[in-house]
VMD Tcl script that draws the C-alpha trace (Angstrom):
set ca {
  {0.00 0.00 0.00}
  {1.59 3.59 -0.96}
  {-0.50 4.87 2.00}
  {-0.90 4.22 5.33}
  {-4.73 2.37 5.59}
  {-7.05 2.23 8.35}
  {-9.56 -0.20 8.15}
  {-13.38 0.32 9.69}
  {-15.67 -3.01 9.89}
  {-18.84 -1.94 10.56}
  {-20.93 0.96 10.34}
  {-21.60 1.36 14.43}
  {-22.33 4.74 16.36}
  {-18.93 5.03 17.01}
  {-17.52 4.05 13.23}
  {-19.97 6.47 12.11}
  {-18.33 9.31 13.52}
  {-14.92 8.46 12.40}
  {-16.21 8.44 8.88}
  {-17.48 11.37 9.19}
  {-14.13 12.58 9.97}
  {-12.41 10.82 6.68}
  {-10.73 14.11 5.49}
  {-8.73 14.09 8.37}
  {-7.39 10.87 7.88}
  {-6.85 12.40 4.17}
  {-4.48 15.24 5.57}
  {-2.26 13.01 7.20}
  {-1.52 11.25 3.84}
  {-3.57 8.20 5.16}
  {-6.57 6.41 3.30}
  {-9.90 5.54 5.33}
  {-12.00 2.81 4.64}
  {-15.32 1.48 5.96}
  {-16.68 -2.30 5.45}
  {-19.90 -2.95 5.66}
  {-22.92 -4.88 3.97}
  {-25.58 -2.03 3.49}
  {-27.48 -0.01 5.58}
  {-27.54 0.60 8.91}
  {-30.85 0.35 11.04}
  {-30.72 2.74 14.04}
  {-31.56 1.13 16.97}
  {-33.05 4.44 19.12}
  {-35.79 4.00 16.95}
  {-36.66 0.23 16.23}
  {-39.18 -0.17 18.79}
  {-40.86 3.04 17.32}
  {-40.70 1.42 13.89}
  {-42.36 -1.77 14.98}
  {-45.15 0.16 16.96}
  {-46.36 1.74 13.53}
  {-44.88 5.44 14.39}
  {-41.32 5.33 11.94}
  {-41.74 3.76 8.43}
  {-39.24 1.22 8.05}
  {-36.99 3.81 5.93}
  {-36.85 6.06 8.42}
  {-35.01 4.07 10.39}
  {-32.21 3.63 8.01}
  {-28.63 5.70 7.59}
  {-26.87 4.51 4.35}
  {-22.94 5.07 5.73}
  {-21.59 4.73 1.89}
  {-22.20 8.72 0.97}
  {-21.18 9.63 4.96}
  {-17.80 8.42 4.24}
  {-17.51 9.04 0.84}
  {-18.18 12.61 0.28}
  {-15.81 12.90 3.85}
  {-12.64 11.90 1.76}
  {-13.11 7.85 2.46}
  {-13.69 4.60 0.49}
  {-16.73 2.48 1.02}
  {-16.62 -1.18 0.85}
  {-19.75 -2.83 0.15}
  {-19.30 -6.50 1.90}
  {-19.06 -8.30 5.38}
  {-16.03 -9.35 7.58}
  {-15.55 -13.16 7.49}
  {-12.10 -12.82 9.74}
  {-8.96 -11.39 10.18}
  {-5.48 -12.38 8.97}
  {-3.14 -10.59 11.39}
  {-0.08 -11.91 10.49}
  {-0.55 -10.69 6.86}
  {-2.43 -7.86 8.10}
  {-5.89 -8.51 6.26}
  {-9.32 -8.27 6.41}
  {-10.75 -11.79 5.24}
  {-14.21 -10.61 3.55}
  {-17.11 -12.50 3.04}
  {-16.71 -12.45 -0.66}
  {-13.58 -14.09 -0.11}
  {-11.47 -10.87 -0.77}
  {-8.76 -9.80 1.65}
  {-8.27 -6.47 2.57}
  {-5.33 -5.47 3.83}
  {-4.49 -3.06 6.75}
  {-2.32 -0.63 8.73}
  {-4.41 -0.99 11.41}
  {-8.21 -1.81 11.74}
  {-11.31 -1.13 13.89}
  {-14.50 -3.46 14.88}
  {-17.80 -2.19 15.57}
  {-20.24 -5.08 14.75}
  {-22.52 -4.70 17.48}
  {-24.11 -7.44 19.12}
  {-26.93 -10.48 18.72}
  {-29.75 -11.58 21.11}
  {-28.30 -13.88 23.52}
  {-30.57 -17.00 22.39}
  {-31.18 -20.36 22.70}
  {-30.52 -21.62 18.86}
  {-33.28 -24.53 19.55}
  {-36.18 -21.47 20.07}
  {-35.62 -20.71 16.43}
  {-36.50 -23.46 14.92}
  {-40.03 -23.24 15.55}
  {-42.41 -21.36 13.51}
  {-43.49 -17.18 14.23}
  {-40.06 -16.95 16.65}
  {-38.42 -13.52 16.06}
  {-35.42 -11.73 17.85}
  {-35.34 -8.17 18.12}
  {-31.80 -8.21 16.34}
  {-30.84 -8.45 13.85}
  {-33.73 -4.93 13.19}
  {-34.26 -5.87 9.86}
  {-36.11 -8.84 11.45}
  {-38.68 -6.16 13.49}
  {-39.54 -5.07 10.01}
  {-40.53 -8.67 8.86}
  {-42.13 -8.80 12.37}
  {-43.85 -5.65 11.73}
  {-45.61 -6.94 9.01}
  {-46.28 -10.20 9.85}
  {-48.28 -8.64 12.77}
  {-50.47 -6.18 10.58}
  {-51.02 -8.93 8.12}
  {-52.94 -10.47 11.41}
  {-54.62 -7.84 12.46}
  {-56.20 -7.24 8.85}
  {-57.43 -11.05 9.01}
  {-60.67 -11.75 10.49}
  {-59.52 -14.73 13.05}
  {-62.22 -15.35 15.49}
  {-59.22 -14.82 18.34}
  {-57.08 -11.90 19.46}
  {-53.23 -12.75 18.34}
  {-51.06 -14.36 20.83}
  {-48.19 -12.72 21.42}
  {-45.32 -13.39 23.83}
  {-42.43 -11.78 24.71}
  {-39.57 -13.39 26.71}
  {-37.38 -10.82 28.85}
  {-38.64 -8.12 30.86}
  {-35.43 -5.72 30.60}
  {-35.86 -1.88 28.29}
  {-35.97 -3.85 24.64}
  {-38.43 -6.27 25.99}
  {-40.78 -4.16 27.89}
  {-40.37 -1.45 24.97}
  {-41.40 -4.35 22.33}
  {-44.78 -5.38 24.20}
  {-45.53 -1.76 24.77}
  {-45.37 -1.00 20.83}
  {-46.83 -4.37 19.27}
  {-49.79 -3.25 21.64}
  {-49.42 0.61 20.04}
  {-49.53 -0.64 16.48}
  {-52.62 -2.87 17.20}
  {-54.02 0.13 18.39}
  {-53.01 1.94 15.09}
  {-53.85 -1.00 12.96}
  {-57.48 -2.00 14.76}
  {-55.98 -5.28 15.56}
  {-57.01 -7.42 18.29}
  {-53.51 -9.03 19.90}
  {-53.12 -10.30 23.72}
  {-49.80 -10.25 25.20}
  {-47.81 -11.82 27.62}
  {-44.32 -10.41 28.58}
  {-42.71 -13.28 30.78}
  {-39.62 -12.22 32.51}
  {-37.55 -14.75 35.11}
  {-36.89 -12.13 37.73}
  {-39.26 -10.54 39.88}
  {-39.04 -7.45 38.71}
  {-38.64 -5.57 35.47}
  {-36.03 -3.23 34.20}
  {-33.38 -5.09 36.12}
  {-30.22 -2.85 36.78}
  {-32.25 0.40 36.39}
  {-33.86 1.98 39.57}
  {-36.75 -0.15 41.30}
  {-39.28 2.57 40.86}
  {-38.75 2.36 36.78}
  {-39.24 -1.58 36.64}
  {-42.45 -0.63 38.77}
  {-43.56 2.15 36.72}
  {-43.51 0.42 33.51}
  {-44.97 -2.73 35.36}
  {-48.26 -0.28 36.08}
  {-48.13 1.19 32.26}
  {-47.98 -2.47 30.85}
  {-50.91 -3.86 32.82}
  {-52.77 -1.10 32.43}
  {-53.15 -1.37 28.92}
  {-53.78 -5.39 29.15}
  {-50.33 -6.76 29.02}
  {-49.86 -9.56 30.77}
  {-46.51 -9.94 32.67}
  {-45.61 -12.83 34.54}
  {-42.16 -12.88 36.49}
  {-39.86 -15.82 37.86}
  {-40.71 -17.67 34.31}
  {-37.92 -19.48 33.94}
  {-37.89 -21.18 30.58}
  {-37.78 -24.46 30.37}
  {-39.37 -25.61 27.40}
  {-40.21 -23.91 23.96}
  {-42.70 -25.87 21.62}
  {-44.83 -24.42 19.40}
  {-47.56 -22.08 20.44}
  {-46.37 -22.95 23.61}
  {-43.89 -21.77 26.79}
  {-43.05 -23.82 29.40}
  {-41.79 -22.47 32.98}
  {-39.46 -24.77 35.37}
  {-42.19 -24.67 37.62}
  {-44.83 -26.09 35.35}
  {-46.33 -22.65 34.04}
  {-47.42 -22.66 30.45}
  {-47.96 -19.49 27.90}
  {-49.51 -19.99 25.32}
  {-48.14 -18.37 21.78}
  {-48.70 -17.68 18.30}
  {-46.03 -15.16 18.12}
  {-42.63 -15.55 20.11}
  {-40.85 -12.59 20.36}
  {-37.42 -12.63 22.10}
  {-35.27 -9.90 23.95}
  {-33.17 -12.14 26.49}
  {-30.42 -9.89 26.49}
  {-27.24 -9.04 24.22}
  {-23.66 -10.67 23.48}
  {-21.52 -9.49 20.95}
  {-21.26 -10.21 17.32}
  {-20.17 -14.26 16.57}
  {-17.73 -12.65 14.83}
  {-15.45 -11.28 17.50}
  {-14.76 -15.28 18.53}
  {-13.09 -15.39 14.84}
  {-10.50 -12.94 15.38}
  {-8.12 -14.55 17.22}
  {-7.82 -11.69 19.76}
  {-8.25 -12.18 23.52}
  {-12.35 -12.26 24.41}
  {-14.25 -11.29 28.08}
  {-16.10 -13.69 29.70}
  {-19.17 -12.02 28.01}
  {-17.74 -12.53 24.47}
  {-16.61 -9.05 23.43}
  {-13.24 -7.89 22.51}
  {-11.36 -6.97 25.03}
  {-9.74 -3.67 24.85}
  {-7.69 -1.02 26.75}
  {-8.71 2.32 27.61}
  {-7.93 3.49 24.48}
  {-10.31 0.90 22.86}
  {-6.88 -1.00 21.49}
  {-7.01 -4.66 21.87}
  {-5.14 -5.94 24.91}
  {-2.98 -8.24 22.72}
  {-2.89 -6.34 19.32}
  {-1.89 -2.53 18.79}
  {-3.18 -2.79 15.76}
  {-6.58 -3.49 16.41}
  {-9.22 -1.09 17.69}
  {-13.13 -2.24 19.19}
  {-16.06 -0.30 20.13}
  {-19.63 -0.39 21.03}
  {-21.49 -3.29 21.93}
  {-19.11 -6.07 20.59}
  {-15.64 -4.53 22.88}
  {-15.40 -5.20 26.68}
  {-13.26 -2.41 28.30}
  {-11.12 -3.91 30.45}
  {-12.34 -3.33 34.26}
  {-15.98 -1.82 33.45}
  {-18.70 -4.04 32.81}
  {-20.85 -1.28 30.60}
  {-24.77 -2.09 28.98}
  {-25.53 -2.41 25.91}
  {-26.35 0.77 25.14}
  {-26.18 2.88 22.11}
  {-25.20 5.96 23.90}
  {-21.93 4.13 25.07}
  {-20.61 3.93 21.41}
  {-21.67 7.28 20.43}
  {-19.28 8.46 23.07}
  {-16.68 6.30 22.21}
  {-16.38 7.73 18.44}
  {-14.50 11.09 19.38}
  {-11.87 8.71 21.48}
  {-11.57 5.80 18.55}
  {-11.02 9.06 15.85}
  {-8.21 10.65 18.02}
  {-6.46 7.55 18.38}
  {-6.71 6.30 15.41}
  {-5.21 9.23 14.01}
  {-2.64 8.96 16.61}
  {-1.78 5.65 15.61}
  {-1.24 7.04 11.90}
  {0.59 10.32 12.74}
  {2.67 8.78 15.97}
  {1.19 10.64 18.71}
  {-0.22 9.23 22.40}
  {-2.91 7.45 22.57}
  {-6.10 9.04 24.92}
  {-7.95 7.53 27.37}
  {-12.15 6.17 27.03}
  {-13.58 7.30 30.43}
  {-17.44 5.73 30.16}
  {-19.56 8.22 32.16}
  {-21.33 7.49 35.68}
  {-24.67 7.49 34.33}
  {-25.86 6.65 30.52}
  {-29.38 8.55 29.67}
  {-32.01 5.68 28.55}
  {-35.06 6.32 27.04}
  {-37.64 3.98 26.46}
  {-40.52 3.89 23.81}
  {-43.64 3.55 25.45}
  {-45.81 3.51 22.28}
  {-48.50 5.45 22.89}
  {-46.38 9.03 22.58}
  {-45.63 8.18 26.36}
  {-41.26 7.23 27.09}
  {-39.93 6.26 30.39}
  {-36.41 8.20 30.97}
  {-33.83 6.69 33.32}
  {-30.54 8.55 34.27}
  {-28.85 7.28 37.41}
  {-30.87 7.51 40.12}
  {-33.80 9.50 38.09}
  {-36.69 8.51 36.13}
  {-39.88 9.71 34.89}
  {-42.07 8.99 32.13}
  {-44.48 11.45 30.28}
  {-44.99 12.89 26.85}
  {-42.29 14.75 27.15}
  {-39.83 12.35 28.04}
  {-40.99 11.01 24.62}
  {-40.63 14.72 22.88}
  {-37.06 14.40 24.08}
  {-36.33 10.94 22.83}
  {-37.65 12.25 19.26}
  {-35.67 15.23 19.48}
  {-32.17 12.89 20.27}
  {-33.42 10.66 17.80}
  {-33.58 13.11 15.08}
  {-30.60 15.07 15.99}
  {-28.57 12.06 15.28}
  {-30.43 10.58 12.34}
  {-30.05 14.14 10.23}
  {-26.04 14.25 11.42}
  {-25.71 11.14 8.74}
  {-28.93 11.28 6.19}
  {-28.29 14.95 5.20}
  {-25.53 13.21 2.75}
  {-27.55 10.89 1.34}
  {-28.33 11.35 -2.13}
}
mol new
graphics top color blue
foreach p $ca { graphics top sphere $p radius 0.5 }
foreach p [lrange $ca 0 end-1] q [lrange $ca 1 end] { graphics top cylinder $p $q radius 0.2 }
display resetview
């Protein structure tokens, strides 16, 4: 290579912001490149999409013109692996692609139990493109004339669970359907690692609009139409829906880089693998060594301005700086409705305009990358 290369797999929050910063790379005689396989569904406002407020492209940021017309090179494909001793990308299309250094942000998968999705009408709510099929398969019901309301279960009772019931119960609303839903969750109480008074708040918003939620359901058994607890407790299901957490992307195990106990990547303070200078991670699929952080989407965006300065440190020589993750991360959840549920530290609330501000965030970040599409 005549130039020095960086290499960006995946088009994350934090990857995002780097390529928006491609000319810099530019000025320092180096060439910036992002790898990815399309377009990028924002997570902030999935739920919102499947509850019938977002059309499905409005949910979308297409990084190709963000890094582009910022000085970069797009690379339409998928990471397969990495070659480190030749210093390559190993694409899905069998291509290699070779590197100075290189950067992950794949994000993360719903931590589920492969055998659950083998029946029929099981979804996850990742990969987001699959809320979009779910979307539809849902308002195809509720235009049908069954003689029942749709069954509809939900298995975890953390934000993407308790957001998901909330807005398959808005778009019914929205699309005259008749639905009944369950959200089963094995603790007793929802919203684990947020304040008590949240998991109770959304508890009362739930079951007041007819959601069912039943807690300390451990699964033991999935069959089709049917959940079965340890304890003998059945829910019945035509639609499974489920939101049992996050690990990182499969992909991270392929690296040959030192994982956490949770699967992610793990990396430095200066999101630099702990075994590879060459390698940078952020978002959802690194683990910074001594924090355990959420998988949040707000974590990532803070991590681009960090990744960008070292990265260019890396190319230009210069010390590396340090990723301090705040105290608190601001969480909003969807409600459905036009009603969100705020959390930050300590502090919650839910309202309207908890909701106004979610939109406003929202949209803030969506027009920072669609204003270059063409």
């Amino acid at each position: 290579m005549s130039r020095p290369r960086v290499v960006l797999v995946g088009a994350g929050h934090a990857h995002l912001h780097v390529a928006l910063n491609a000319q810099a790379f530019r000025a320092r005689g180096a060439e910036l490149i992002l790898v990815d396989p399309g377009r990028l569904w924002y997570s902030g406002m999935a739920t919102g999409m499947l509850g019938g407020q977002y059309a499905p492209e409005d949910d979308q940021i297409d990084p190709c013109p963000v890094i582009e017309a910022n000085g970069g090179r797009f690379v339409l494909d998928r990471a397969a692996g990495l070659d480190r001793t030749g210093r390559a990308v190993i694409l899905a299309s069998g291509a290699r692609l070779p590197y100075d250094w290189v950067s992950f942000n794949v994000g993360s998968e719903v931590a589920a139990d492969p055998d659950w999705m083998r029946f029929h009408d099981v979804w996850t709510v990742k990969p987001i493109l699959g809320l979009v099929h779910l979307r539809r398969r849902l308002e195809e019901a509720f235009r049908s004339s069954s003689s029942r309301p749709l069954r509809v279960v939900v298995i975890g009772g953390g934000a993407t669970g308790g957001e998901v019931a909330a807005n398959v119960d808005a778009l019914a609303r929205r699309r005259g359907g008749r639905v009944r839903i369950t959200l089963v969750e094995r603790g007793r109480h929802l919203l684990p690692g947020y304040p008590p008074g949240a998991g109770r708040l959304l508890y009362r918003v739930l079951t007041q609009r007819g959601i069912e939620v039943l807690f300390r359901f451990h699964v033991r058994t999935v069959r089709q139409g049917q959940l079965e607890s340890e304890d003998g407790h059945r829910a019945e299901w035509d639609v499974l829906v489920v939101a049992t957490g996050l690990k990182p992307a499969a992909l991270v195990s392929r690296l040959g880089l030192p994982v956490a106990d949770d699967g992610g990547l793990r990396v430095s303070a200066s999101l630099c693998s702990v075994a590879d200078g060459r390698v940078f991670a952020a978002g959802d699929c690194a683990t910074l060594e001594h924090h355990r952080l959420p998988k949040l989407g707000v974590y990532g965006v803070r991590q681009g301005p960090v990744l960008l300065k070292n990265l260019l440190a890396r190319v230009t020589g210069g010390a590396l700086h340090r990723y301090r993750p705040q105290a608190f991360a601001l969480s909003i959840l969807d409600l459905g409705e036009g009603e969100a549920l705020a959390a930050w530290g300590p502090l919650y609330g839910k309202g309207r305009w908890c909701m106004g501000w979610k939109a406003w965030l929202d949209r803030r970040f969506m027009e920072r990358y669609r204003r270059y599409a063409p």
